[in-house]
C-alpha positions as a printed Julia matrix, in Angstrom:
682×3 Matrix{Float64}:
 -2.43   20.82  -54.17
 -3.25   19.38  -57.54
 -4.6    15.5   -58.01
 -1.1    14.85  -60.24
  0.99   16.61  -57.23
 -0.77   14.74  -54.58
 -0.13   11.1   -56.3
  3.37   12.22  -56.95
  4.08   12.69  -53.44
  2.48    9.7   -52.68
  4.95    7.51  -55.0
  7.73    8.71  -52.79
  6.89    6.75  -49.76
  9.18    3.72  -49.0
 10.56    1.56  -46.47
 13.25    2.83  -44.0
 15.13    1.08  -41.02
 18.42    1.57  -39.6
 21.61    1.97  -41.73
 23.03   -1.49  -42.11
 20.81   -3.36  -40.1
 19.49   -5.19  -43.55
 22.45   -5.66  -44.7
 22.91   -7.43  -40.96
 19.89   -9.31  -41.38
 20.31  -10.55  -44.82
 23.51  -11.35  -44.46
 22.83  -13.78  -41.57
 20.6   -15.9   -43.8
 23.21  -15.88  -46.73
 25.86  -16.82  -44.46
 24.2   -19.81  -42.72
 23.27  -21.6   -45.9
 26.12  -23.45  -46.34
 25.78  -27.27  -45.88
 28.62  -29.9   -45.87
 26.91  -33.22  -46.79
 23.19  -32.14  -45.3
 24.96  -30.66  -42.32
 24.27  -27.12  -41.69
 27.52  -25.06  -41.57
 27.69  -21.52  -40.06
 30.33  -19.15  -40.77
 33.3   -19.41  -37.49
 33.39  -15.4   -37.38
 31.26  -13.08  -35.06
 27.63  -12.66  -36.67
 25.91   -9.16  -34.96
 22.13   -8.93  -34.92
 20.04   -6.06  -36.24
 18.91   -3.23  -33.18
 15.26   -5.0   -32.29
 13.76   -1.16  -31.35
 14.47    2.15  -33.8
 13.01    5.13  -33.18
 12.29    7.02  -36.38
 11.69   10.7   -36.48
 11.05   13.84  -38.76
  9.63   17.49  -38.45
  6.72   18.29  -41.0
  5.02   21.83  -41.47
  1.55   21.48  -42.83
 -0.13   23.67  -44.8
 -3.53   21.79  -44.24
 -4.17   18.68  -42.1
 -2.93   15.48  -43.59
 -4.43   12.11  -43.17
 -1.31    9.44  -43.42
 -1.1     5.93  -43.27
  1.58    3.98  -41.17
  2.69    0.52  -41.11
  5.65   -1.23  -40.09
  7.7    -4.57  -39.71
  7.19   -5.29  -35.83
  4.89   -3.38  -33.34
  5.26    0.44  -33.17
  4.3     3.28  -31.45
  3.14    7.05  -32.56
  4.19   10.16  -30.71
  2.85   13.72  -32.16
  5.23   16.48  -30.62
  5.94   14.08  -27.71
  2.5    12.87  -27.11
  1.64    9.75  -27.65
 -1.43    8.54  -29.52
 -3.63    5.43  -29.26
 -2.55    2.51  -31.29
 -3.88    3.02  -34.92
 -2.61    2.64  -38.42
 -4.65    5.91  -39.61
 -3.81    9.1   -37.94
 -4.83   12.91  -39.36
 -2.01   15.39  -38.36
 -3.32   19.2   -37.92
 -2.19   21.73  -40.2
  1.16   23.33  -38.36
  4.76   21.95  -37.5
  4.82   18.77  -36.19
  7.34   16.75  -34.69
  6.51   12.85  -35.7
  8.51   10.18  -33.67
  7.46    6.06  -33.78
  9.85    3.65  -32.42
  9.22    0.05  -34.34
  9.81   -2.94  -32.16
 10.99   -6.23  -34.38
 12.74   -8.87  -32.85
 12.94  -11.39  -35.93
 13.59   -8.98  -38.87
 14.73   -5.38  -38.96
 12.28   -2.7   -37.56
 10.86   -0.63  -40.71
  8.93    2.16  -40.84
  6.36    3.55  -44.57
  4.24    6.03  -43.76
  2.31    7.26  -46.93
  0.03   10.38  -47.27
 -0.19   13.74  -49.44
  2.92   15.33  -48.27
  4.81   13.06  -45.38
  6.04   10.07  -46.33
  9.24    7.9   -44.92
 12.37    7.86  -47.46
 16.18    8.26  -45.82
 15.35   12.51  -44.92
 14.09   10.82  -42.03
 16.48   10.26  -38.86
 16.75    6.86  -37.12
 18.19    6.09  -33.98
 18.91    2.71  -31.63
 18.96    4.67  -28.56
 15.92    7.36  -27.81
 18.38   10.3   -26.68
 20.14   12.3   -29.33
 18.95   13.45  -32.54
 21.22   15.47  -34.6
 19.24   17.51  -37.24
 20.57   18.13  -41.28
 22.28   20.71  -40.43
 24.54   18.68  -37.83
 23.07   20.21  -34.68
 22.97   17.26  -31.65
 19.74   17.48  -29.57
 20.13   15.48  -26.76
 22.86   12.74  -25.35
 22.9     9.46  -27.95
 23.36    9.23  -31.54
 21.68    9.46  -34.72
 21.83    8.34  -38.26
 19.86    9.05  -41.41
 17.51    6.09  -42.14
 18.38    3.72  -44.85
 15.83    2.63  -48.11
 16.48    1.02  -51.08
 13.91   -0.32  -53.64
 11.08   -1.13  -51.54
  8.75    1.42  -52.42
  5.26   -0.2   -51.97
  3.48   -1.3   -48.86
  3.42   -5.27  -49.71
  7.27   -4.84  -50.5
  8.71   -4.7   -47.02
 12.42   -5.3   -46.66
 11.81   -8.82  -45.16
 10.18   -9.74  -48.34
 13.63   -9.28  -50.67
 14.69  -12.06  -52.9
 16.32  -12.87  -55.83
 14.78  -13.86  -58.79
 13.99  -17.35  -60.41
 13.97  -18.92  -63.74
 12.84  -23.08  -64.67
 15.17  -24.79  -66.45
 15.41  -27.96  -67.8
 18.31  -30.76  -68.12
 19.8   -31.22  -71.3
 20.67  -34.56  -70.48
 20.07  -37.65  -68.33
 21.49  -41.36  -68.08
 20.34  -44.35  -66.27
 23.54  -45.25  -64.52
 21.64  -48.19  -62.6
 17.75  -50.06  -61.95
 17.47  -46.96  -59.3
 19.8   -44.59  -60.29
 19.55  -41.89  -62.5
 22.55  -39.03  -63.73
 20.86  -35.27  -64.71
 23.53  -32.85  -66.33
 22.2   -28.9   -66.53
 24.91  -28.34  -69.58
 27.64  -25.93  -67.13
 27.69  -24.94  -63.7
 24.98  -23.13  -62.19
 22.38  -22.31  -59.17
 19.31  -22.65  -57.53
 16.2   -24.89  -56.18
 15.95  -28.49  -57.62
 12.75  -29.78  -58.27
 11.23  -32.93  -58.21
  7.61  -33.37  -59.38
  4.81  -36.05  -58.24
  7.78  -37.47  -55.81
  6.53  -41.36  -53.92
  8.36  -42.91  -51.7
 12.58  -41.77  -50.76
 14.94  -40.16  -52.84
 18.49  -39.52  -52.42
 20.21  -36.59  -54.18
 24.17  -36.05  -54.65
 25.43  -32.81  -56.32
 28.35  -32.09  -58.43
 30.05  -29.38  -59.77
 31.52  -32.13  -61.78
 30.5   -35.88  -63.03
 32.47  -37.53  -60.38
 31.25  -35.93  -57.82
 27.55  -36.18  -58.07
 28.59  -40.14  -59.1
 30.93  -40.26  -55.7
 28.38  -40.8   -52.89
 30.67  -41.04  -50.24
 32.54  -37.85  -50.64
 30.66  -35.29  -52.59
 29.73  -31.88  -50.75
 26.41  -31.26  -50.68
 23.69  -33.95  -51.15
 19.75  -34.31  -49.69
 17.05  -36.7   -48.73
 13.74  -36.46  -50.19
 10.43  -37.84  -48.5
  7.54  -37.65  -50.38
  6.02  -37.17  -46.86
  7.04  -33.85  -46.47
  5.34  -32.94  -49.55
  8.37  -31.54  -51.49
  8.32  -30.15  -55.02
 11.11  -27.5   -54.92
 13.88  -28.04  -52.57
 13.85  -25.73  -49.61
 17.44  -24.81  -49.78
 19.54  -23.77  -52.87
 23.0   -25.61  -54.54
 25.23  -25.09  -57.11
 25.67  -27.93  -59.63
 26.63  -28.98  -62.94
 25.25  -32.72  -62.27
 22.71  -34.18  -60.35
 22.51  -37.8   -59.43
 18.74  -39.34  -57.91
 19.04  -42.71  -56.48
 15.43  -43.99  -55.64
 14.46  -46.32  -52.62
 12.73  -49.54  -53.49
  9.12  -48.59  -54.46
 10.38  -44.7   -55.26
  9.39  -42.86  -58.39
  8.73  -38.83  -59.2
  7.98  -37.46  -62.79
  9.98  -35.47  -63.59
 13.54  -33.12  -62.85
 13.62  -29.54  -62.96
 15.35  -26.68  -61.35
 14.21  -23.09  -60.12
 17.52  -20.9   -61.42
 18.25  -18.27  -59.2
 19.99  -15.17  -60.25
 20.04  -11.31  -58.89
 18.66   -9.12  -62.28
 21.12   -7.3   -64.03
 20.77   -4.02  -66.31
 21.82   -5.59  -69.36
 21.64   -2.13  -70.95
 24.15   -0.64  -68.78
 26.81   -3.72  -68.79
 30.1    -3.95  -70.26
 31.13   -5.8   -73.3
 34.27   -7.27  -74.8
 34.86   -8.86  -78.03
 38.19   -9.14  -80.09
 40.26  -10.8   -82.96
 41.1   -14.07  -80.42
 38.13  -16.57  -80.02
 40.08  -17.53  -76.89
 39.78  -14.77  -74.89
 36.19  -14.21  -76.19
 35.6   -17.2   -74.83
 37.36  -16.5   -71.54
 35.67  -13.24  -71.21
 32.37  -14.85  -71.36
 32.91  -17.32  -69.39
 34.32  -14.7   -66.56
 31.05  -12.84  -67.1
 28.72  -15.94  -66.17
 30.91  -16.77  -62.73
 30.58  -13.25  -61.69
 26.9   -13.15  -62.33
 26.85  -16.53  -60.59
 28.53  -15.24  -57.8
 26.54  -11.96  -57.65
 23.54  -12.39  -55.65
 22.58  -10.86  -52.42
 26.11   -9.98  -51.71
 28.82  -10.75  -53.48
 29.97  -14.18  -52.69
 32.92  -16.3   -52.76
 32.17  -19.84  -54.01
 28.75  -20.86  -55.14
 29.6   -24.45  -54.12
 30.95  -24.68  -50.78
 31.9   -21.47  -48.29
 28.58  -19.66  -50.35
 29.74  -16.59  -47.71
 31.3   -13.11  -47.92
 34.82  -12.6   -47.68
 36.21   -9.36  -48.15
 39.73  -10.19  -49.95
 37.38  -12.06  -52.23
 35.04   -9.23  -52.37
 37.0    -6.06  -53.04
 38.34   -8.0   -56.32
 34.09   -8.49  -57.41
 33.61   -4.75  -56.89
 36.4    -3.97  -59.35
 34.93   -6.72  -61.83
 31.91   -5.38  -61.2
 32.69   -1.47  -62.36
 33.79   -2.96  -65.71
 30.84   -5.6   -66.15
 27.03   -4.95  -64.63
 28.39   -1.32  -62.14
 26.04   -2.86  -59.49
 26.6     0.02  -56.72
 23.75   -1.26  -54.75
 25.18   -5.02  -54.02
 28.47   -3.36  -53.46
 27.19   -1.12  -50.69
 25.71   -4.16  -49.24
 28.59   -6.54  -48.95
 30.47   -3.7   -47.49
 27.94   -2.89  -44.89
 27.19   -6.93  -44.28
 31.3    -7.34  -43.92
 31.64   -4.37  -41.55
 29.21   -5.73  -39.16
 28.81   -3.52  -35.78
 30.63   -1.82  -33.04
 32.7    -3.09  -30.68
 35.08   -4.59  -33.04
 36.05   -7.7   -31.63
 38.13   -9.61  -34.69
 39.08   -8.74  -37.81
 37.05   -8.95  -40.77
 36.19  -12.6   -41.16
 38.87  -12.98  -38.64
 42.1   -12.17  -41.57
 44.14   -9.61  -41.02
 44.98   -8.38  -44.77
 41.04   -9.15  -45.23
 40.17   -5.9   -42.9
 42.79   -3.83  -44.88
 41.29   -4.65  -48.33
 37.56   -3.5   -46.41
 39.53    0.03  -46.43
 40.33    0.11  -49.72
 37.34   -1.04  -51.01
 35.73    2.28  -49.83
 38.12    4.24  -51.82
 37.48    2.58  -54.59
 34.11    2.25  -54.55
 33.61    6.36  -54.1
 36.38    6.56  -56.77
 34.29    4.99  -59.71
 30.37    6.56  -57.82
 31.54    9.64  -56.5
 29.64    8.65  -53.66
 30.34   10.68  -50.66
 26.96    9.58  -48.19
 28.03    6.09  -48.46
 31.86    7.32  -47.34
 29.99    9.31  -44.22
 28.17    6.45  -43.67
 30.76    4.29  -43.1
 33.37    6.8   -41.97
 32.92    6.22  -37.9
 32.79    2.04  -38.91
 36.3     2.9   -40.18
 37.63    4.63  -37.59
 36.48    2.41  -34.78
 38.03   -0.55  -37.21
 40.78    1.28  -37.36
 41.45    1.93  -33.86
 41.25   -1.59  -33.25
 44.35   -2.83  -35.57
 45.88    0.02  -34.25
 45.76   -1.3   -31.14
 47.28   -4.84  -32.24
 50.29   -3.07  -33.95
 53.71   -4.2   -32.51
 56.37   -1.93  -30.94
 57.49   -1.32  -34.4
 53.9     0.28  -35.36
 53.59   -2.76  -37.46
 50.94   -5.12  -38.09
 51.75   -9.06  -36.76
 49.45  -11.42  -36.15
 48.31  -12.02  -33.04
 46.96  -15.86  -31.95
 43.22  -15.03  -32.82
 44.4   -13.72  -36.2
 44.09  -15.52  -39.3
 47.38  -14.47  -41.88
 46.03  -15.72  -44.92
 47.83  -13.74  -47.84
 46.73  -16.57  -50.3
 46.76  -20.71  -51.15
 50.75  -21.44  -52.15
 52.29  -24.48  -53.22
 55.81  -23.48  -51.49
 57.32  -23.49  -47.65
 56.17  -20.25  -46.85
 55.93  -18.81  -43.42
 53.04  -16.55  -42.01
 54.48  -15.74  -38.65
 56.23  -12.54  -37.73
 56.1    -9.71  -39.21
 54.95  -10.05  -43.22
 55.99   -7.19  -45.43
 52.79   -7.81  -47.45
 50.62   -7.28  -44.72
 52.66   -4.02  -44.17
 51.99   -2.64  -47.59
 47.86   -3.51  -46.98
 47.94   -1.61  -43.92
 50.01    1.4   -45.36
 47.21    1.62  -48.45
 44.36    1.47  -45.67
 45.99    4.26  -43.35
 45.79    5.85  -46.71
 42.29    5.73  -47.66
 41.64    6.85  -44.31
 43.32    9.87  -44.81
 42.19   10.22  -48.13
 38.67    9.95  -46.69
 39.12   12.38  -44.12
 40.13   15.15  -45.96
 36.87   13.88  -48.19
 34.83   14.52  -45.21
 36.68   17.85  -44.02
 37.72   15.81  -41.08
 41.33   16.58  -39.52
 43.42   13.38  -38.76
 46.91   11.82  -38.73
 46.64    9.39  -40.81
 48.54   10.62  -43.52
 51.62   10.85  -41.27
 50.99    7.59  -40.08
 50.97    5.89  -43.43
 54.2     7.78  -44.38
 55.65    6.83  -41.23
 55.13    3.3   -41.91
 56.14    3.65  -45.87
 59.71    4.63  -44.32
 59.33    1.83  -42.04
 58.42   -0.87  -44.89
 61.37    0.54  -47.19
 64.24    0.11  -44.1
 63.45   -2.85  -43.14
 62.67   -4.82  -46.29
 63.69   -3.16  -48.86
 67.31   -5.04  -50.55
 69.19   -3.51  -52.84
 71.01   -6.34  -53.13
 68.22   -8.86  -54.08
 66.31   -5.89  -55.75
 63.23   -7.4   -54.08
 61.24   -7.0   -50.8
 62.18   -9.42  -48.37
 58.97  -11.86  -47.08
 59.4   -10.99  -42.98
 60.5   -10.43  -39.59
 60.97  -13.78  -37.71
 62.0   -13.69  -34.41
 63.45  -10.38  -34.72
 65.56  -11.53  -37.57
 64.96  -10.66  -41.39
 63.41  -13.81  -43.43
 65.21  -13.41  -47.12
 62.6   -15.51  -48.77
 61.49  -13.52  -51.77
 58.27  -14.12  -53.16
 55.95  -12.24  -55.7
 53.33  -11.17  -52.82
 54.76   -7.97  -51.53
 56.54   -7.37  -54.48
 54.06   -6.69  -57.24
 52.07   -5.02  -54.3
 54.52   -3.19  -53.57
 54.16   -1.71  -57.03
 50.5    -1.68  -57.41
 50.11    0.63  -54.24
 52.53    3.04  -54.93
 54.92    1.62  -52.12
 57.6     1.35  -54.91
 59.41    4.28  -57.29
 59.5     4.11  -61.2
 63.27    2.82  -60.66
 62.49    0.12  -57.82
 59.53   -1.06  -60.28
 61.7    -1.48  -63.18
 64.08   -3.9   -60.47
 60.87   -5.91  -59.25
 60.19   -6.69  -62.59
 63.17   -7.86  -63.42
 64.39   -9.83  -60.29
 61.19  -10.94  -59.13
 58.29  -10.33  -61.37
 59.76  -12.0   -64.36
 61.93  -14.31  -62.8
 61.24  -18.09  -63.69
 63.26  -19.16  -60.1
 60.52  -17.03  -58.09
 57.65  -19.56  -56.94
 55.01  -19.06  -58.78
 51.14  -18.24  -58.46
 49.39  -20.82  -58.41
 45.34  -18.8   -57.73
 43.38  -17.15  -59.6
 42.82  -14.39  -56.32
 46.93  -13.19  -56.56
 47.0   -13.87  -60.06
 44.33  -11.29  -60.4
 47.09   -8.86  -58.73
 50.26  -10.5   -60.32
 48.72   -9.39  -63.76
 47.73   -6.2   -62.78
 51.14   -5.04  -62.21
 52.15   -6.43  -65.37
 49.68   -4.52  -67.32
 50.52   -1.27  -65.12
 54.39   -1.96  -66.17
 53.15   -2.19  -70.13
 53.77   -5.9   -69.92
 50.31   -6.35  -72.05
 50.95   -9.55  -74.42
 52.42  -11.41  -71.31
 49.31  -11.11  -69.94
 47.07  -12.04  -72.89
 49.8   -15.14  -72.6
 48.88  -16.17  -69.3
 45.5   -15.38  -69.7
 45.41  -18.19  -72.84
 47.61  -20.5   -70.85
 46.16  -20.21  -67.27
 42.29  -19.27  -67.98
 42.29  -20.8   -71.06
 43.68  -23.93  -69.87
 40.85  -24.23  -67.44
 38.29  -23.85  -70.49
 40.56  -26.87  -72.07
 39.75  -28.69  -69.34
 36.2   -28.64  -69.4
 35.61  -25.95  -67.21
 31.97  -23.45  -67.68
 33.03  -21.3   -65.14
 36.29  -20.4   -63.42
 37.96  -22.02  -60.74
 38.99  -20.92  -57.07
 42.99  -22.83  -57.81
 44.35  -23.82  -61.75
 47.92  -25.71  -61.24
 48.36  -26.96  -64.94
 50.45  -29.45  -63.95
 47.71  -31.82  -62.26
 45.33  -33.9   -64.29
 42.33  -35.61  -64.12
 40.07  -35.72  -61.22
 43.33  -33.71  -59.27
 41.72  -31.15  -60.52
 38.55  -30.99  -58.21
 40.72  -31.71  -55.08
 41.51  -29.26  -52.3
 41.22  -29.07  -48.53
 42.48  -32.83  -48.45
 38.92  -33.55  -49.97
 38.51  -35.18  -53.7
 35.49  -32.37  -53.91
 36.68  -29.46  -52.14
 37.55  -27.41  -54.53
 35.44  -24.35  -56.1
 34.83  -24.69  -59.95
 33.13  -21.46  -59.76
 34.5   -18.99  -57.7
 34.58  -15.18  -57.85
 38.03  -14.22  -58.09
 38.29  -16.38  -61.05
 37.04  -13.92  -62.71
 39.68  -11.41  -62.74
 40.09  -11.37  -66.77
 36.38   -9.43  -66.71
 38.56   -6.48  -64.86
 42.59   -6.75  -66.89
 40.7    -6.42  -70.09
 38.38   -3.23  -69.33
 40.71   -1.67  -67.15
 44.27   -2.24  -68.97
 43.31   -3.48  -73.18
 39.95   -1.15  -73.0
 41.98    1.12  -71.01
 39.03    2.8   -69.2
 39.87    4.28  -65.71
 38.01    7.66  -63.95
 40.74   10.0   -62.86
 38.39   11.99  -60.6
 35.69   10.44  -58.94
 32.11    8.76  -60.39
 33.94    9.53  -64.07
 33.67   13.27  -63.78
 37.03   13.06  -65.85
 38.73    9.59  -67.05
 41.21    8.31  -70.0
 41.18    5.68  -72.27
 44.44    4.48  -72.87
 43.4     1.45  -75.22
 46.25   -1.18  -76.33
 45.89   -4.34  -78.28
 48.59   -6.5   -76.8
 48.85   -8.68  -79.95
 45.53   -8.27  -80.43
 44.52   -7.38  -84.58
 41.12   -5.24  -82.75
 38.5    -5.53  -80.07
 35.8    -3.37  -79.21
 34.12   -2.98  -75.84
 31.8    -0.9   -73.62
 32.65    0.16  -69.97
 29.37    0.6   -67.99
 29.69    4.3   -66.16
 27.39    6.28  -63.47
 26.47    8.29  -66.82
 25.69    5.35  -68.83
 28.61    3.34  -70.84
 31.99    4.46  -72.72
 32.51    2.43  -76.05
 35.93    1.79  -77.65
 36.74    0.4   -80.76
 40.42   -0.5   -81.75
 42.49   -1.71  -84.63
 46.0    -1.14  -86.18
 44.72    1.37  -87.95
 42.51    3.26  -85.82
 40.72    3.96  -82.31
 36.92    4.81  -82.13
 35.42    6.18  -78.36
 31.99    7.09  -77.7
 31.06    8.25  -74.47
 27.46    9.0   -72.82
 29.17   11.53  -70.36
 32.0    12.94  -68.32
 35.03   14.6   -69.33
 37.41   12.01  -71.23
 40.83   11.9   -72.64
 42.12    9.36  -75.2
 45.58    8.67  -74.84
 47.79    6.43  -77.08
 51.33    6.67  -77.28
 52.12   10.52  -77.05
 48.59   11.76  -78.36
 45.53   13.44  -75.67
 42.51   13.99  -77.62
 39.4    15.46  -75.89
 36.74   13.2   -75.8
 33.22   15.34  -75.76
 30.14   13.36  -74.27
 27.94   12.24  -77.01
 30.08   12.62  -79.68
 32.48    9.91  -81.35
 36.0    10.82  -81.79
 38.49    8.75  -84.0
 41.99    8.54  -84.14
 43.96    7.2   -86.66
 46.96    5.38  -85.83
């Protein structure tokens, strides 16, 4: 073997552990960061635990004895062929076939495995195991009586980056302002909402620190959320824990005094190269755009979180909206595979995902989706027996009916209203979710060359949904079942899903628009999570400038009222300081929460038009409309690099990296060949 061979076999090596378990890990830490008012707050689900011993093993035939190096992330052991050898971190294997097993013993952090040399080295061809009794080999042959996965790696491809050792990065920044609002008291603004480590230099004596998202609330030191204590004592120049914050109030002890205010900004890094874009003919919705891209990215870190503010943990109905924000803005696969894994959690299922019932049907989805825009089939076999063991578990909490109700553990959220509506009984939203997950199920199956039922079960329980709810009077799903009698409330909830998830025909759409969609007597949305969906139907019924309407009105209104990043509830009709209450607290609320974000995804998906028709973009459309718009132009980030469209009244421009594309606008398909720009005039 040649020098330049030898050191490119040795750049393979990198970390491995057990599928999920850093997702496990990590996610632990992320969730148990929150603080209310000092107080450490941990998340009131189940949180699993990593497997403390993995057994790693992979069959190697040497042309020549190989010297390799092993270390790991715990205490290990080495077994050549079944025998074991005396502890070492150096080992030369004779030439031959080898069977190499080590099981890796961590208690704190997840056992991982790099072993570098000429030829072996760990990456995820290796198998992994919890229990030290099956192995099935690539080819699907068991050996043995347990199970076996392939190991999981990411990035961590050098010996002194173990997976323990992941972080985000950090940035200093500065103030832009500061007032003396007292003899001890001092007001620091950071010019919008953002994130990280405050730091206060040469520190003497006792601080106290108040946050805000807003000026009142860092000023309100009663009743803001988070806040700290600072001893010069303990020695502190960056703050051991991280906030989000606009404003930062110090109020010094007698005999107190520091230097100086800073902050460490914390952000995950982006590919700025391979991000989408959006500008157009309305300064507005420029504006909004931007402003949605700077919440996601605040709310994109390890996984992808709710509110930087206060919850600061994963929820999946919050989630499966940031992975569709995501394929139009930064196409971050790796921190969507993450939050899926971290949400999943382990066998036996015990609750449902962050104990919400619709939240474990949008998990489903969200794998559909996700191998939709990758074409990612390992990370749908990866998860495929966490679905069906999730699945057998709301199967088993189905009523006589063979529909989902909640049970008394269950949490019904469907979303934050303003109105008397009930969540007992038998919801006709949750029956649509549960319909579209028995779907991806058997979508995935068949994906997998797996036989199942689940297609029959999802019809089964599209019949069911249309009898029961379905009037033809009303032209509307009704809300629920109560007591074993129908509850006639009509609201918007199962309704526009009813048309996003293909519960409804073209004729029953056309009636939802009308009697409910569009209907100023129907309660109204009053979040920026269902609006996210409300819209979406709108745009899939061609209702395009009533969405760029509400967009100005509801998003926009939220930029008139001061806001730098978008909020978890808008009700235009409250003013002032009502506008940071929620949860009965003057400060609950989240000015920067992820599904406020939801413009990020209505503009690429329904004014850019972009959308892959066969999975990871191998053929898509662009179906490009300006609303009211005079032009815009925009790039869609792709697995094959980005799509570009360009639009005014007079013409359409695409450019596209890769894939097979097809423009349409009004009656019109035109191929769109990779690499080449196509225009249209109109």
């Amino acid at each position: 073997m040649s020098k330049s061979k030898t050191m490119q076999e040795r750049n393979k090596a990198t970390w491995i552990w057990y599928p999920g378990d850093f997702e496990v890990w990590l996610g632990n830490i992320f969730n148990n960061r929150r603080t209310e008012r000092g107080a450490m707050f941990p998340p009131f689900w189940k949180q699993d635990s990593h497997y403390v011993t993995v057994e790693f093993s992979k069959t190697f035939h040497l042309e020549k004895e190989e010297t390799i190096n092993i270390d790991c992330e715990g205490q290990f052991n080495f077994a050549i062929d079944g025998k074991l050898q005396f502890p070492a971190h150096t080992y030369t294997i004779p030439a031959g076939e080898h069977r190499l097993n080590l099981k890796v013993w961590n208690q704190a952090t997840p056992p991982a495995l790099y072993i570098e040399g000429d030829t072996i080295h760990t990456d995820s061809s290796w198998m992994a195991t919890y229990e030290d009794k099956l192995w099935i080999d690539e080819n699907g042959i068991a050996h043995g009586s347990g199970i076996y996965v392939p190991a999981a790696s990411w990035h961590f491809n050098s010996l002194d980056t173990p997976p323990s050792c992941f972080h985000l990065e950090r940035e200093e920044r500065r103030p832009v302002c500061c007032h003396a609002m007292s003899t001890y008291g001092m007001l620091y603004d950071f010019g919008r909402e953002t994130f990280g480590y405050l730091k206060v230099k040469d520190l003497r004596g006792t601080i106290h620190v108040y946050y805000g998202e807003s000026r009142e609330e860092a000023l309100d030191k009663e009743h803001c959320e988070t806040l700290d204590r600072l001893e010069s004592e303990t020695a502190w120049d960056c703050i051991a824990n991280s906030k989000a914050f606009r404003y930062v109030y110090i109020e010094k002890e007698k005999g107190a005094d520091y230097s100086e205010v800073l902050m460490d900004y914390e952000y995950a890094p982006q590919d700025l190269t391979h991000s989408g874009s959006f500008k157009c003919s309305d300064d507005l919705l420029n504006k909004i755009w931007e402003v949605g891209a700077y919440t996601m990215d605040l709310t994109t870190r390890e996984f992808f979180m709710d509110g930087i503010k206060r919850d600061r943990w994963t929820w999946s109905g919050d989630a499966i909206q940031s992975y569709l924000m995501n394929y139009y803005l930064r196409f971050d696969t790796e921190c969507v595979k993450r939050t899926i894994r971290q949400l999943r959690g382990k066998d036996p299922v015990t609750a449902h995902v962050n104990t919400i019932m619709d939240y474990t049907f949008y998990w489903f989805k969200s794998i559909l989706d996700y191998y939709q825009y990758t074409a990612d089939i390992n990370f749908v076999r990866e998860m495929w027996p966490r679905m069906v063991t999730l699945m057998d578990y709301v199967e088993s909490r189905l009523n006589e009916d063979g529909m989902a109700e909640g049970q008394p553990d269950d949490w019904i959220f469907v979303d934050w209203v303003d109105f008397p509506m009930h969540k007992r009984g038998t919801l006709c939203f949750e029956q649509i979710l549960l319909m579209k997950a028995m779907e991806t199920m058997a979508v995935c199956s068949k994906l997998l060359g797996l036989k199942s039922d689940y297609r029959v079960k999802s019809e089964e329980l599209r019949n069911k949904i249309k009898q029961t709810f379905w009037s033809y009077e009303q032209k509307a799903y009704y809300h629920a079942i109560e007591d074993g009698k129908i509850n006639k409330q009509i609201t918007k909830f199962p309704n526009m899903f009813a048309i996003l998830y293909g519960l409804a025909y073209e004729e029953e759409r056309r009636e939802i628009m009308q009697s409910v969609m569009l209907n100023p007597a129907i309660d109204p949305i009053t979040t920026p999570y269902m609006r996210f969906y409300e819209l979406e139907a709108l745009c899939k019924m061609g209702y395009h400038k009533d969405v760029l309407k509400e967009m100005r009105d509801y998003w926009g209104g939220m930029l008139r009222e001061g806001a730098t990043s978008f909020w978890e509830k808008y009700n235009p009709e409250e003013k002032g300081t009502q506008h940071l209450a929620m949860y009965g607290r003057p400060y609950g609320k989240s000015l920067c929460h992820a599904w406020g974000a939801s413009p990020i995804y209505l503009i690429g998906r329904y004014f850019l038009g972009v959308e892959p028709t066969q999975p990871g973009y191998e053929e898509y459309f662009v179906k490009p409309t300006l609303g009211d718009l005079e032009w815009m132009e925009g790039d869609v980030p792709t697995p094959f690099g980005k799509i570009h469209i360009t639009m005014s009244q007079k013409e359409v421009t695409v450019y596209s990296d890769g894939g097979h594309g097809t423009l349409i606008v009004g009656d019109h398909h035109i191929n769109i060949p990779a690499k080449q720009e196509i225009k249209m005039s109109l």
